[in-house]
C-alpha angles and dihedrals in degrees: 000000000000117000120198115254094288105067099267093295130104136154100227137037118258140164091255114201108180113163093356087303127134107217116210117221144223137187109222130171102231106179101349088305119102110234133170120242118208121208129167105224114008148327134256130186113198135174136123128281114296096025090109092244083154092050088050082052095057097034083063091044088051102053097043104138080225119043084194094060111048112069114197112203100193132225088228100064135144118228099191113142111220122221095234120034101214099218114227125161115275099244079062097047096046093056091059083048100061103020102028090243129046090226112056107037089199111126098215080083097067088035107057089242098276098006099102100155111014102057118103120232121229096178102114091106085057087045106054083033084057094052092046095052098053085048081061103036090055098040086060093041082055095044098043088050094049092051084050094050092048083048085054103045094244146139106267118238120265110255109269124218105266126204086262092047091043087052100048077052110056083038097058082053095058112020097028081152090074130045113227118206127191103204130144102353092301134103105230120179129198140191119230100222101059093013087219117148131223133186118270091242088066094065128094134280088252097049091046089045080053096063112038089061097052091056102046084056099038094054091036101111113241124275088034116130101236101208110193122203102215110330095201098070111125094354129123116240093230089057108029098077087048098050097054086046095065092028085062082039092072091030098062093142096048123084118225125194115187125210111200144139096217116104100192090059086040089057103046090063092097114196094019131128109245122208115206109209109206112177137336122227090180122230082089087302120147146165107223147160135203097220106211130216111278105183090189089055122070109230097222078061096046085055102044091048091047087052104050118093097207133058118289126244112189109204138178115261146053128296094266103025120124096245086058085050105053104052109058079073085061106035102032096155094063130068105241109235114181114211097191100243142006090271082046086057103045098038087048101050095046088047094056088036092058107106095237085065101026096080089055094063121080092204139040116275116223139175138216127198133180108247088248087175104303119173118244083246098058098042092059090048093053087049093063076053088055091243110134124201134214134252101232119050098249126023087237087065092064086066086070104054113142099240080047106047089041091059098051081047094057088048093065092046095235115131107279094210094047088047093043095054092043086059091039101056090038091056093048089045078054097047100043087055092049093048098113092045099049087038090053093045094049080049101050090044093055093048089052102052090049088047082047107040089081100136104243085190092071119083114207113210098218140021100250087054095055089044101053089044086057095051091052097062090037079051081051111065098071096191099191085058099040087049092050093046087052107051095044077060108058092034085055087051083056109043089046085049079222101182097177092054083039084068093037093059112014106101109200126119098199094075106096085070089063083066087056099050088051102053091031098239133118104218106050089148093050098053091046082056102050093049099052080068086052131071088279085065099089097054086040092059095047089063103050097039081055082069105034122082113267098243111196116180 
């Protein structure tokens, strides 16, 4: 999202160029004052339920310099398909349209005088009359201009996409499983296997919804702000995004602005500027923010973050994967957030924690990584980044804990003790095996941190100065004693047949597998899973949060 050169915020309404860009603009009351807002591409108002997203809608609606150009498609709309489609012109069609009767122009009508956002919308007849008679209404304007160039003796004009053509098309992109056809004034649809049709009031919501929205903004005339009262409704996730992308496609001259509480759509809007609706303390009074463009931060996560109602933990892992699961049992009063990996997680935290962000956010941002390694160094200085560690060196290793792997032990009615020292040895075989390997990776992660620990911050004044800085921290990774630190380390770890240092520092995500092999069983994680939500959960929990940072917001 691109703001003109003030910031996004003006007092007044102008045609805006900046870069050869056409920036598309929006009135909206920030802190009782009307501004205008600039985007590039769209709009989008987001903000959770109750936060009178609707009544922003209308307020917008409302204040448009122009009723005529400003068309409202309301949440609260009726998608029935009538038999027989009554044909009426198009400017007729599109007053009812916009003003609910083509007399009085006068939107109380539509809107049930006072009822803004709670009146629903019969208009779908007008609407489908409307595309029907610009289908017309082009297909005589083509013909007409094809007889005058044969009058004329010349080359007849190239067939231009017409609305109908404009609509098959956007359809083909997101309902490919269905054929749509325009023909006497009706909406068929057919399916490709047994080429039967159908009439259009037989479809699904979905495809209804479809195509009631492509005909409101395809009618719409050009230059009119197109504000849509949640654009999800009815739509499938797989083809929503799709279908507003081809939608804004043939609607390049019109400006949309989109009001929804659903981050995911909010976030595939790319280069648009995104609205974030607080509160509402009604008398057209709201609490907003602008959100700017934060090119270090995804937008699917901005949105995500600016919608939770708790504080935010930012953890290593994939939405699903038994590390993300695990957590929200340890951590309950945070909305689990995962950042992909441990780089995910620290360039993610810093970059909401950055003051420029941070004012925008109602809770405290946090992260979470897995020990990896780290040196005891680099885990306090991410603290002061409020990014917390681990105490076991993967998350997976926090799944063989010995109160944990005991319990699941006890479950399955085998001796906890027995089972526990036959992991145990076979952990430690694995380990031992593994020595040179574990030694060389704590190694190679402690020399990295120290290559890479040069303050970019610090700008030298000459050459010779930066190079024999560099030289000192190359002078400074001493291999051979990192290598012999190291290793007195790990074969202590072993002679002591530490298990609890054996989590801490072994690095090996397959692990968990060894549990498995042990109990004779194939689902070790799952089971550790469903009985943190039993009775065992309690004592279960004492023993991983033992391990796990204390994290207080």
């Amino acid at each position: 999202m691109n703001f003109a050169e003030d910031n996004s915020l003006s007092d007044g309404p102008m045609a805006v160029f900046n870069n050869f860009i056409m920036m598309k603009e929006l009135i909206i009351p920030v802190e009782g004052v009307k501004k205008t807002v600039r985007s590039e591409r769209s709009f989008v108002i987001v903000g959770a339920n109750g936060s009178g997203k609707s009544h922003l809608g209308a307020w917008i609606e409302t204040n448009f310099e122009r009723p005529d150009k400003v068309l409202r498609i309301s949440a609260q709309r009726a998608i029935c398909i009538p038999e027989v489609i009554n044909l009426k012109s198009e400017e007729v069609s599109y007053s009812h349209i916009l003003y609910g009767d083509d007399h009085t122009k006068n939107k109380g009508v539509k809107w049930g005088w006072g009822k803004e956002t709670a009146t629903l919308v019969q208009d779908f007849e007008y609407v489908l009359s409307g595309v029907f008679a610009r289908k017309n209404k082009e297909n005589d304007n083509f013909v007409s201009e094809c007889k005058h160039c044969e009058e004329e003796g010349v080359e007849k004009p190239m067939l231009p996409k017409m609305i109908s053509d404009k609509i098959v098309e956007i359809w083909n992109a997101v309902l490919p499983h269905r054929q749509i056809v325009l023909r006497d004034c009706k909406i068929l649809a057919k399916s490709p296997e047994s080429n039967e049709e159908y009439h259009g009031k037989d479809m699904s919501d979905g495809e209804r919804v479809a195509i009631y929205l492509m005909g409101q903004c395809l009618i719409a005339p050009e230059g009119t702000t197109i504000i849509v009262d949640e654009p999800e409704i009815h739509l499938n996730r797989m083809i929503m995004h799709r279908l507003w992308d081809k939608i804004e496609k043939f609607c390049p001259d019109k400006t949309f602005v989109y009001i929804t509480h659903d981050l995911e759509f909010a976030a595939s809007r790319k280069e648009s500027c995104k609205i974030w609706v607080k509160s509402y303390h009604g008398n057209s009074n709201w609490e907003l923010q602008v959100i700017e463009n934060n090119d270090e931060i995804p937008d699917e996560l901005m949105m995500r973050v600016l919608g939770s109602r708790r504080p935010i933990l930012l953890v290593e892992g994939e939405k699903g994967s038994y590390d993300y699961q695990i957590y929200p049992y340890i951590y309950d009063n945070f909305d689990i957030i995962p950042a992909h990996n441990c780089h995910g997680v620290i360039a993610m935290t810093k970059a909401l924690n950055d003051p420029a962000v941070r004012n925008l956010l109602p809770y405290d941002i946090v992260g979470l990584i897995d020990r990896d390694y780290m040196t005891e160094h680099e885990i306090n200085a991410y603290r002061e980044d409020k990014i917390y560690t681990l105490d076991v060196a993967e998350v997976e290793n926090l799944f063989l804990l010995e109160p944990i792997f005991k319990a699941v032990t006890e479950q399955l009615m085998h001796n906890p003790n027995e089972k526990f020292k036959s992991l145990h040895d076979t952990l430690f075989a694995k380990f031992e095996s593994e020595k040179e390997l574990q030694i060389l990776g704590m190694c190679q992660k402690e020399a990295r941190h120290k290559l890479t620990a040069i303050d970019t911050k610090t700008k030298e004044k000459s050459l010779e100065v930066l190079k024999e800085r560099v030289e000192r921290i190359k002078a400074s990774v001493d291999i051979d004693a990192l290598y012999s630190e190291r290793k007195i380390q790990v074969e202590r770890i072993i002679s002591e047949r530490d298990y609890v240092a054996l989590l801490r520092v072994y690095n090996n995500k397959g692990l968990h597998a060894e549990a498995n092999r042990v109990l004779g069983i194939g689902n070790y994680r799952d089971m550790v899973l469903r009985m943190l939500k039993s009775d065992k959960g309690y004592e279960m929990l004492a023993a991983l949060r033992a391990v796990t940072p204390v994290i207080s917001c």
